[in-house]
DRENLO-44168 format. One line per field, with one value per residue (C-alpha): residue number from 1; x, y, z; chain. Coordinates in steps of 0.5 Angstrom, whole numbers, m for minus. Layout:
N
nr <- (NUM:...) .
east <- (X:...) .
north <- (Y:...) .
up <- (Z:...) .
kette <- (A:...) .
This chain:
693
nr <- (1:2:3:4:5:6:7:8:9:10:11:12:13:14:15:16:17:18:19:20:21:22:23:24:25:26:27:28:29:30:31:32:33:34:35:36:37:38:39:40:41:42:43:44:45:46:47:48:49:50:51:52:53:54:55:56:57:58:59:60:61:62:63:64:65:66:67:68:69:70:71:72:73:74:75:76:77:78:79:80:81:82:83:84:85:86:87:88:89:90:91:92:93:94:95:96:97:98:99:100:101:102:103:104:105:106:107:108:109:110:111:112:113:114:115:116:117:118:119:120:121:122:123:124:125:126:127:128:129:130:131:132:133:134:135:136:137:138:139:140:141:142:143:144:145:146:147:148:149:150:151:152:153:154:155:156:157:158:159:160:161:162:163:164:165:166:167:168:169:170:171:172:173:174:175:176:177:178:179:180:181:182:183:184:185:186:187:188:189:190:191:192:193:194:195:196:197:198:199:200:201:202:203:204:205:206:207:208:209:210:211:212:213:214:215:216:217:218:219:220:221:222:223:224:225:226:227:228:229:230:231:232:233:234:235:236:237:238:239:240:241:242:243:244:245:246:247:248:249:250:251:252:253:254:255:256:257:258:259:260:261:262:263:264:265:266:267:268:269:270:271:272:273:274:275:276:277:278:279:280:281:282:283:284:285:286:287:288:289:290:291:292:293:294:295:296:297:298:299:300:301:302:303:304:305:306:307:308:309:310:311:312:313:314:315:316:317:318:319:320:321:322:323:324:325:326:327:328:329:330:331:332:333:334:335:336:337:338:339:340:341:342:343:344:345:346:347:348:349:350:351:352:353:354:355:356:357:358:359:360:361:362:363:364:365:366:367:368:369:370:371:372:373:374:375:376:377:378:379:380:381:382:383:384:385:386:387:388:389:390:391:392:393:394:395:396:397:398:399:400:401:402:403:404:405:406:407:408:409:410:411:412:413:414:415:416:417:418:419:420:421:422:423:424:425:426:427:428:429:430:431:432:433:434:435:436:437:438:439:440:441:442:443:444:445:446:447:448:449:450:451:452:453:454:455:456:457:458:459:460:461:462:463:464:465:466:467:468:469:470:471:472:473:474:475:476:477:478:479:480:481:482:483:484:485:486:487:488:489:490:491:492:493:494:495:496:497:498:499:500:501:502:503:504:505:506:507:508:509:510:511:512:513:514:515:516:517:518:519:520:521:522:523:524:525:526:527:528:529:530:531:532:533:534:535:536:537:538:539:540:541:542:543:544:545:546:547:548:549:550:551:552:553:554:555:556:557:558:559:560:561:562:563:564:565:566:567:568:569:570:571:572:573:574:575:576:577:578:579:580:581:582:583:584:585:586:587:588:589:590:591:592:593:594:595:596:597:598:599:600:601:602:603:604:605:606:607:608:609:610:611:612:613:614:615:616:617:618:619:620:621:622:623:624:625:626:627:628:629:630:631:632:633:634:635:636:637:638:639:640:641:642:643:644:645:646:647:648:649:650:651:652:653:654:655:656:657:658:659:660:661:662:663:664:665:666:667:668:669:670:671:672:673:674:675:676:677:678:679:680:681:682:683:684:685:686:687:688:689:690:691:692:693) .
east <- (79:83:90:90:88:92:98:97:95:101:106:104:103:96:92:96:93:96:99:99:106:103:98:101:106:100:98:104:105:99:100:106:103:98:103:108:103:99:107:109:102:103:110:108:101:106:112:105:101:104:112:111:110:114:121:125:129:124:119:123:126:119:117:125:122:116:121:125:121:116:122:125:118:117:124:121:124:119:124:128:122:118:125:124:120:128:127:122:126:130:123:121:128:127:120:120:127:132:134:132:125:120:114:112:116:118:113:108:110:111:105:106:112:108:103:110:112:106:105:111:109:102:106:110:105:101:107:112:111:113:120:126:126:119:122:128:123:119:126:128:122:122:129:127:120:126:130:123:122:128:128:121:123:117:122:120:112:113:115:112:106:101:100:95:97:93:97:104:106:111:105:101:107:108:100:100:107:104:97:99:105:100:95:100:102:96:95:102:99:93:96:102:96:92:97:101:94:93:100:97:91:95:99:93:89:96:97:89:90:95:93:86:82:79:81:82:86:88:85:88:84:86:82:83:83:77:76:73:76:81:82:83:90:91:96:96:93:93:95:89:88:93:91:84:84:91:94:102:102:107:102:96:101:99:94:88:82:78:81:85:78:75:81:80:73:70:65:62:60:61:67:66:60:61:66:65:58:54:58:54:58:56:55:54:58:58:66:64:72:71:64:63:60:62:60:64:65:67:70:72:78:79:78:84:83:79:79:76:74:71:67:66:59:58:56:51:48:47:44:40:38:37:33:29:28:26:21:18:17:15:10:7:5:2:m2:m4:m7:m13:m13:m10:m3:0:7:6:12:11:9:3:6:5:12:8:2:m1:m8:m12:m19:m20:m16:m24:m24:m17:m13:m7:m2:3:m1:m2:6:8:2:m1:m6:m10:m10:m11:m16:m19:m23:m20:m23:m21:m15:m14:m14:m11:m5:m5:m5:1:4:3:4:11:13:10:11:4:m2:m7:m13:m19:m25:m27:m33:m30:m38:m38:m43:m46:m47:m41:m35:m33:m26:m21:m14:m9:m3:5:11:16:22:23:20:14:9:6:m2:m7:m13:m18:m25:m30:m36:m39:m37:m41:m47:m47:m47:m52:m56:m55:m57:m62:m65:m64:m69:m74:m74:m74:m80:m83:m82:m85:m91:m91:m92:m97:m100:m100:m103:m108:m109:m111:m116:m119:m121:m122:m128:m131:m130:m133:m139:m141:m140:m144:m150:m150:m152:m158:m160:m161:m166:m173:m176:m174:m178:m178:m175:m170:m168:m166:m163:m158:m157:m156:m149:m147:m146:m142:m138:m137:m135:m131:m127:m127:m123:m119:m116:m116:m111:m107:m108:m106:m100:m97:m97:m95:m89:m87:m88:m94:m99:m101:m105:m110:m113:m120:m125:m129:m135:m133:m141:m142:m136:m139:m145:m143:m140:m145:m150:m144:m143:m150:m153:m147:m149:m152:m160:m160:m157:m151:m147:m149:m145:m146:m142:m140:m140:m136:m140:m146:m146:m146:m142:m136:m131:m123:m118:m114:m116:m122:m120:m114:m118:m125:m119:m117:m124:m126:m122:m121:m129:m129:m124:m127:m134:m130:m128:m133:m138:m142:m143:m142:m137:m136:m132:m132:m128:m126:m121:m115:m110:m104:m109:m111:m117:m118:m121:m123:m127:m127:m129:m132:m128:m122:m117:m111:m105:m99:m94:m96:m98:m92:m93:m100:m98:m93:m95:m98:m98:m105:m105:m105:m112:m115:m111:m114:m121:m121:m122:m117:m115:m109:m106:m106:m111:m108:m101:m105:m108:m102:m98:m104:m105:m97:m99:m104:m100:m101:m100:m103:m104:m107:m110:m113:m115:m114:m123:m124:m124:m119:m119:m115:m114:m111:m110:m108:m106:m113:m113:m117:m124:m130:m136:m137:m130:m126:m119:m118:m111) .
north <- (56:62:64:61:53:53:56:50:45:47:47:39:32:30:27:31:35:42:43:47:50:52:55:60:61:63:67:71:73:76:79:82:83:87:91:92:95:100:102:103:108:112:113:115:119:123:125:127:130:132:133:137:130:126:120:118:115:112:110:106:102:101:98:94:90:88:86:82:79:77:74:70:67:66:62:58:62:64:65:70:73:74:77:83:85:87:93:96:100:103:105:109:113:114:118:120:122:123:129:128:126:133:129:133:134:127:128:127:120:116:113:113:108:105:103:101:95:92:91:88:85:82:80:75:73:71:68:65:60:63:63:67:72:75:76:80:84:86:88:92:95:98:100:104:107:109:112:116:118:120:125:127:129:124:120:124:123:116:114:118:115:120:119:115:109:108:113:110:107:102:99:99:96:91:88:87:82:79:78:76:71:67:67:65:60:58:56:53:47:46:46:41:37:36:35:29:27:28:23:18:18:18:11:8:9:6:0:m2:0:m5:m10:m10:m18:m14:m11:m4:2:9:12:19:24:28:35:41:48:49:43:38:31:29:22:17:13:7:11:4:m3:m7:m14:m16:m13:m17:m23:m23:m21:m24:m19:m15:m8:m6:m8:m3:3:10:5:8:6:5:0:m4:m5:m7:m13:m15:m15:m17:m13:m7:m3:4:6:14:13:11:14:22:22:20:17:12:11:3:0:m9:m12:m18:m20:m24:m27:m30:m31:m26:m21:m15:m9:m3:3:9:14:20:24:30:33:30:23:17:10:3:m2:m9:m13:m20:m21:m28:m32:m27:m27:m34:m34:m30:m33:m39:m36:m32:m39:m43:m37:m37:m44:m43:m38:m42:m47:m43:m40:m48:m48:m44:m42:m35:m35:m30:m29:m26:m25:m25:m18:m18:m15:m18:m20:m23:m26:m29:m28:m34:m32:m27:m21:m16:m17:m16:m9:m9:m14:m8:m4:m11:m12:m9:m7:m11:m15:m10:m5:m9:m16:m17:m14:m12:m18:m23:m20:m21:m28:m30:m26:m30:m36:m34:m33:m41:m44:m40:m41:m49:m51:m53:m52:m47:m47:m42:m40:m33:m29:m24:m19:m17:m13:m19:m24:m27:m31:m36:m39:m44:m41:m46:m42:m46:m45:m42:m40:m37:m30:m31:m37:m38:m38:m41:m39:m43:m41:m46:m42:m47:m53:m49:m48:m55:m56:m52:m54:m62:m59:m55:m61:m67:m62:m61:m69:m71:m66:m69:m75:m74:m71:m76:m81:m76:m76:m84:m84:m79:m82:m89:m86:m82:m88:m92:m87:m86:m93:m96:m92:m94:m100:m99:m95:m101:m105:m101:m101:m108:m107:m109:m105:m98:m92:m89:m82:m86:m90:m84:m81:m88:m86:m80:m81:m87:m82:m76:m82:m85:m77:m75:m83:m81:m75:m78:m82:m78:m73:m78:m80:m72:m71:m78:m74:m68:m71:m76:m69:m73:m67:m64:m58:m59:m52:m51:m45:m45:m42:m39:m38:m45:m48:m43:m45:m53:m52:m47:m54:m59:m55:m52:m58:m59:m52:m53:m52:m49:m42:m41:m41:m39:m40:m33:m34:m28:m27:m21:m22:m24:m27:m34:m35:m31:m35:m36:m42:m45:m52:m54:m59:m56:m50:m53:m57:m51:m47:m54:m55:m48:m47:m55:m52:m45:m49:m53:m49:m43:m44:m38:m32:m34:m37:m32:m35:m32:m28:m21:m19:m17:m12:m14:m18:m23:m26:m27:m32:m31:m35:m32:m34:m31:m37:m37:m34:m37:m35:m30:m35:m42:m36:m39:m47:m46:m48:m54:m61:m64:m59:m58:m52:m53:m50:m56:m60:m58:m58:m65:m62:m62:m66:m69:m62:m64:m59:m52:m54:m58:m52:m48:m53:m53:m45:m45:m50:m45:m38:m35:m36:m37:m32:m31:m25:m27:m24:m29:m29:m25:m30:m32:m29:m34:m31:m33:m29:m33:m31:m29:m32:m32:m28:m28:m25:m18:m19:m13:m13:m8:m4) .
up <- (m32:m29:m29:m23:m25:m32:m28:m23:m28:m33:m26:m24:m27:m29:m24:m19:m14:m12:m5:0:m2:m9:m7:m2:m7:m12:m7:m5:m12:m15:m8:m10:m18:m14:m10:m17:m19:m15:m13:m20:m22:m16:m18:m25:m22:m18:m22:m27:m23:m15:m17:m10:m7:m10:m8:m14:m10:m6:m10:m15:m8:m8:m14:m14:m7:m10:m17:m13:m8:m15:m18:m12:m11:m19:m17:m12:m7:m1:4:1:m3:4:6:2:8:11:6:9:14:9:5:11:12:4:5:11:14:8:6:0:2:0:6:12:18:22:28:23:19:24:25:16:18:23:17:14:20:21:13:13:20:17:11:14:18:12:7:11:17:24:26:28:22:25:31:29:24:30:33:26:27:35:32:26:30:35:30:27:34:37:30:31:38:41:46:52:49:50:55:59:64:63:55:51:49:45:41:42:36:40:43:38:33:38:40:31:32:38:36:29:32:36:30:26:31:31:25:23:29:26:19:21:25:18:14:20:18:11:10:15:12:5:9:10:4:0:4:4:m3:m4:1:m1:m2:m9:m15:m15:m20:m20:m26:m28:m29:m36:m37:m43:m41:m40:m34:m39:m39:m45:m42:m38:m36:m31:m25:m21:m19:m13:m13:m13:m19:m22:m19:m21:m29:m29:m32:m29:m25:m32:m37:m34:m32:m37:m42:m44:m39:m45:m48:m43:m39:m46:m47:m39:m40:m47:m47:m51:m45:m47:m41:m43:m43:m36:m32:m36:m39:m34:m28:m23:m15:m16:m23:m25:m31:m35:m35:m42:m42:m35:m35:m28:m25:m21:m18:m20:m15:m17:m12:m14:m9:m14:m21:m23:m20:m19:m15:m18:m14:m18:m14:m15:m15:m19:m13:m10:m17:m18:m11:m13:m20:m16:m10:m16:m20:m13:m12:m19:m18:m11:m14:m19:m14:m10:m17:m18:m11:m11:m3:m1:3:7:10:16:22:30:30:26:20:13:10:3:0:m5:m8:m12:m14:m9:m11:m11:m4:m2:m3:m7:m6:m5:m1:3:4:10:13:19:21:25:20:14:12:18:24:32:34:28:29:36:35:29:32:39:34:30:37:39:32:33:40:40:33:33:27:29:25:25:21:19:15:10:9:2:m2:m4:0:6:5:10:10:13:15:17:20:20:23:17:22:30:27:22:20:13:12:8:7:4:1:5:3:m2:4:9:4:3:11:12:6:8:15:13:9:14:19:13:12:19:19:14:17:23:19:15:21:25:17:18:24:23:17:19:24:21:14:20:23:16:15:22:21:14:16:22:18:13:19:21:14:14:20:17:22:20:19:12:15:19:13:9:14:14:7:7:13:10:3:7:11:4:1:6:5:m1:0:4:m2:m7:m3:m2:m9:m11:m7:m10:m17:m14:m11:m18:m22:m26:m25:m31:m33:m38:m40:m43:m44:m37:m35:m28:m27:m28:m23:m17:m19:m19:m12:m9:m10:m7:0:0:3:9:11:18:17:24:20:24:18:11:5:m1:m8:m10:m17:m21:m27:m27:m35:m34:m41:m37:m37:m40:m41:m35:m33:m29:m26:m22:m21:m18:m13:m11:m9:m6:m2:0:2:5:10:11:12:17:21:21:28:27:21:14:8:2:m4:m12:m16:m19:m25:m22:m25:m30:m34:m28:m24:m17:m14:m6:0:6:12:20:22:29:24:25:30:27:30:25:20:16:18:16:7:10:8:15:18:24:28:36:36:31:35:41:38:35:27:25:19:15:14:5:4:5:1:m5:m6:m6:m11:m14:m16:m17:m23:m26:m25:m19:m12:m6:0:6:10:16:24:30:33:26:20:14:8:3:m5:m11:m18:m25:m32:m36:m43:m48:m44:m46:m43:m40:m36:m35:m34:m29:m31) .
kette <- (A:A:A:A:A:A:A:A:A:A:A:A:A:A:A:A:A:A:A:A:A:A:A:A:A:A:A:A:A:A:A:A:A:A:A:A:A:A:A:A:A:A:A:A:A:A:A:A:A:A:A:A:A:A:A:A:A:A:A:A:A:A:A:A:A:A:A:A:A:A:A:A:A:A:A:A:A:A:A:A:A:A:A:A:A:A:A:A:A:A:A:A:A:A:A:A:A:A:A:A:A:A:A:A:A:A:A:A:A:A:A:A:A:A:A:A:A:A:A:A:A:A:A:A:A:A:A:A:A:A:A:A:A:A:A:A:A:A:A:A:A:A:A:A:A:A:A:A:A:A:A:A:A:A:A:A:A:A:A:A:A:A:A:A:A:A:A:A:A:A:A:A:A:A:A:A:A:A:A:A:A:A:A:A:A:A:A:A:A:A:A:A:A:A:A:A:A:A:A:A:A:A:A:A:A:A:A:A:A:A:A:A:A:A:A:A:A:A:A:A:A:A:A:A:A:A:A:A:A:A:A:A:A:A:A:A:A:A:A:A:A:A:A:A:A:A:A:A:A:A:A:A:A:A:A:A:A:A:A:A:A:A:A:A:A:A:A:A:A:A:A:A:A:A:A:A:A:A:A:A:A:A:A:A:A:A:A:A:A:A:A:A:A:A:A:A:A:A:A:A:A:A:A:A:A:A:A:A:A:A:A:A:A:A:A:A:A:A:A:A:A:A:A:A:A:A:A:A:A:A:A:A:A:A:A:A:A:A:A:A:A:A:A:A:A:A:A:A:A:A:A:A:A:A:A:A:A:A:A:A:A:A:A:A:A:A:A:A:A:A:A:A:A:A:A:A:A:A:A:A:A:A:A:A:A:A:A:A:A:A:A:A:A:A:A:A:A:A:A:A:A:A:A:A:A:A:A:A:A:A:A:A:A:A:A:A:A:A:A:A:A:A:A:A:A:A:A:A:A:A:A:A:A:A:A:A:A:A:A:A:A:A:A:A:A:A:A:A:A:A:A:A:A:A:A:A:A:A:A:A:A:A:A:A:A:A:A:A:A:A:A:A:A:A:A:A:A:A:A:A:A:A:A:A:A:A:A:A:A:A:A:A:A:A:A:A:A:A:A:A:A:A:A:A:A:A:A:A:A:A:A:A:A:A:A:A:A:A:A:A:A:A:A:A:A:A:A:A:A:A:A:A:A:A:A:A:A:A:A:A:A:A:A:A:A:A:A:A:A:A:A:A:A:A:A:A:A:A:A:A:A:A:A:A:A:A:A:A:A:A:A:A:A:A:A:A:A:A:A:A:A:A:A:A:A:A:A:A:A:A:A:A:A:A:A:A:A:A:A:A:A:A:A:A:A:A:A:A:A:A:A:A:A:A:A:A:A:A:A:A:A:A:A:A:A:A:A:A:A:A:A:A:A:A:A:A:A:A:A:A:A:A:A:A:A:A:A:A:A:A:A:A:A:A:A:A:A:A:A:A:A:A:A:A:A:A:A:A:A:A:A:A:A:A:A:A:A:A:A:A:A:A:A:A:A:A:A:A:A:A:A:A:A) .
């Protein structure tokens, strides 16, 4: 704090902001101070040092004026410490036209007592208002110039037309007074201007304070040399004030703030704390007495001066407790809800969400909050119509429902959005995952064409089945009644014989399909494994099929076997594997006119063997490749050549190598042949069968 402040400080009551006036009297004084001063060292430096340039008399009348105009102005006086300035006249005849002066000559001082008048002139302009003493200074000083001048002999000089004016002191004197009288002018309106509206500002801010709805307090504000704040006292309340916390304006005047808001409120808020140490605008107390709420504003209009204001914020923040707790409740069923809700306004923007099991999928719910719907959740197109939705369910007061597909790593998810109407500007939406219901639609789909695929096989199989026992059927019988003709010929005998053996296998056949998909279908199909001799199967089956290769030679069956040891075999069930050679060699044979039939096997990698029968057949197409396991399933070609059978074959074959560990394939050619090959588990191998790794 500098002498300034603690003159100031020590001059006004606390809480007490310095005026104007104070601060141009400070002013003018440390302007006299330093003007005292530098008077009195040139005194002393030339009565020392230049003797020939020295004037007692006049420097002492110096030093008096700067005294007295200091003590007058120490006393309040401005008007006659400004006044001072009349003495300047007299200072210029003491240094320079005196008798007793020892400075130059008159004609060329002049301009040193022009200096003199336009001090005075800036001094008052500076100090003191504009009024009539300037004038009459102005005037004292055009009277003195001309005294100067008529001694100088300089009249003549400066009245003459040809001189320079810029040189002429008259001028000179009266361009400063002008110059200085309309800025002086000037400021005076303006200042009178600031301080009208400091008082009515002042006017307003009283009578708000004093008709203010809330309670509000002057605080003053105390502080110690050093600026700190020493304390805090209660200046004024409003009436509001005294309504409020019921409590009278003469109780509060001059009482610690400390300890009167401590009675008021019941609390252990620190108020030091609040209003020095670390000081907030706005700040929420608890009035444990009243059982309230407010908000204290804190204003503050100076160093030495501070505004309560105590807002009574309880209804506000019950509400806000029961929109807190209603919002609680509200977002704990919407979490007991497994479906994703959204609250979203006319313009597409999320106002808040909720996700419930699908929080991997969606961004931060923060980062959702704000944004849009074009930007977040869904793609331009989706959003483009869930946003035409959210139109109509506002403006019609209607329920819109859309389904959308969310694409993610794994697999896509489907979901229901339903969209209500919340109020004029936004509608709440709920996102339901349907993904399992649309997988159990499409699986129920799926299902109902495979069953009435099967359906309509089963029916073609039926009625396939049905004419094909009857062909077998009608030639048997119709062979058994050729045999009864006593009139046949040995050779034709045994040829009767022989059809009725091939209608009876192929009838046979027949049942024991049927037979075998009945177990397949009850899962009563059991694989019963044992060592088998592999040679001694393909052998067995090479002698069945030998004797329906056609004697013309157009086809030829070759068994290929990998390993010519005939104690070549290993564990599987024999059975199951000669059901499937069988009815892969019976298929080949049946629909191969021309070439050969090719079956065998081979060890395989990955401790396996593989088994094969190829064929020079027809091949089959490339559009009924897939059908081609399917139960009852004949090709268009079979069809068309009438060899076709009841479509069992092929899909027993392949549930059958399924049950022995391998799988069923198919290579094949369309006007080339067939290739039809399985690998099973090896186990327990004897003979000279090599596992090829």
């Amino acid at each position: 704090m500098n002498w300034l402040d603690k003159y100031l400080y020590l001059k006004r009551s606390p809480g007490e902001q310095p005026s104007q006036d104070e601060l141009l009297k400070l002013r003018f004084m440390a302007f006299l101070i330093t003007g005292l001063c530098i008077s009195v060292g040139l005194m002393i430096f030339k009565e020392i040092f230049r003797s020939d340039l020295a004037s007692p008399v006049a420097e002492t009348a110096t030093v008096l004026m700067f005294a007295a105009a200091l003590f007058f102005a120490s006393r309040n006086n401005m008007q006659t410490a400004t006044g001072m300035v009349f003495l300047i006249p007299a200072l210029i005849y003491a240094y320079y036209l005196s008798g007793f002066s020892n400075s130059s000559p008159p004609s060329e001082t002049i301009y040193a007592s022009c200096i003199w008048l336009i001090s005075g002139i800036l001094v008052l302009a500076a100090f003191s208002p504009v009024s009539r003493l300037s004038i009459v200074f102005y005037l004292t000083g055009i009277l003195t110039l001309s005294y100067h001048a008529h001694e100088a002999g300089l009249i003549p000089q400066y009245l003459s037309v040809n001189q320079m004016y810029a040189e002429n002191p008259f001028l000179i004197l009266t361009f400063v007074f002008v110059t200085a009288f309309l800025i002086r002018r000037s400021f005076d309106r303006r200042l009178q201007s600031e301080i009208s509206g400091r008082q009515e500002l002042e006017l307003q801010f009283k009578t708000a304070f004093d008709e203010a709805r809330h309670a509000m307090a002057y605080i003053s504000v105390l502080r110690d040399d050093d600026g700190n704040i020493t304390r805090l006292v209660i200046e004024k309340v409003n009436r509001a004030f005294e309504s409020e916390f019921r409590i009278r304006l003469q109780e509060t005047l001059d009482q610690e703030v400390n300890y009167l808001f401590s009675l008021i409120f019941g609390n252990d808020t620190d108020w030091n704390d609040l209003f020095i140490l670390n000081p907030k605008q706005q700040t929420e107390l608890y009035a444990v007495n009243r059982d309230k709420w407010y908000n204290l504003h804190l204003t503050w209009t100076g160093k030495h001066r501070c505004t309560c204001l105590f807002y009574d914020v309880t209804r506000e923040k019950n509400m806000i407790n029961d929109l807190t707790d209603a919002r609680a409740r509200y977002r704990a069923l919407l979490e007991a809800i497994p479906d994703i809700f959204f609250v979203i306004d006319r313009d597409g923007v999320y106002r808040d969400v909720v996700f419930k099991g699908q929080e991997k999928l969606y961004p931060e719910t923060r980062e959702v909050i704000g944004s849009n719907i074009f930007k977040v959740g869904f793609s331009e197109k989706m959003a483009q119509k869930i946003y035409s939705c959210i139109l109509k369910a506002i403006d019609r007061d209607t329920i819109e429902t859309i389904e959308y597909t969310l694409e993610t790593a794994k697999s896509p998810l489907f979901f229901e959005m339903r969209l209500v109407r919340l109020d004029m500007n936004s509608v709440i939406s709920i996102a339901r995952d349907i993904t399992r219901r649309k997988k159990a639609e499409f699986e129920l789909e799926l299902a109902k064409n495979k069953a009435e695929d099967a359906a309509a096989l089963k029916a073609r199989f039926l009625a396939n089945l049905s004419h094909d026992i009857r062909t077998p059927m009608n030639a048997i019988v119709g062979l058994t009644k050729l045999l009864s003709d006593p009139g046949l010929t040995e050779n034709e005998r045994d040829e009767f014989i022989r059809d009725v053996q091939i209608q009876s296998n192929t009838l046979l056949s027949m049942i024991e399909n049927t037979i075998l998909l009945s177990k397949i279908e009850t899962n009563t199909l059991e694989v019963r494994n044992s060592f088998t001799q592999i040679n001694k199967l393909l052998r067995e089956l090479f002698s069945h099929f030998n004797e329906m290769v056609p004697s013309d030679g157009s086809v030829r069956l070759v068994m290929n076997c990998g390993i010519v040891n005939g104690e070549t075999g290993f564990e599987t069930d024999p059975t199951l594997l000669r059901e499937i050679l069988f009815r892969l060699i019976d298929n080949g044979l049946k629909f191969t006119r021309k070439g050969e039939v090719i079956f065998g096997y081979s060890p395989a990698s990955g401790n396996c063997v593989e088994f094969f029968v190829e064929d020079t057949g027809s091949g089959i197409p490339e559009s009924e490749r897939d059908n081609i396991f399917l139960r009852f399933y004949v090709t268009e070609t079979d069809k068309q050549t009438h060899k076709s059978g009841s479509g069992l074959g092929l899909p027993i074959a392949q549930h059958l190598a399924v049950l022995l560990g391998g799988e069923l394939m198919l290579d094949t050619k369309p006007g080339k042949g067939s290739r039809f090959w399985f690998r099973i588990p090896l186990k327990s191998a004897r003979g000279f069968m090599q596992v090829v790794q």
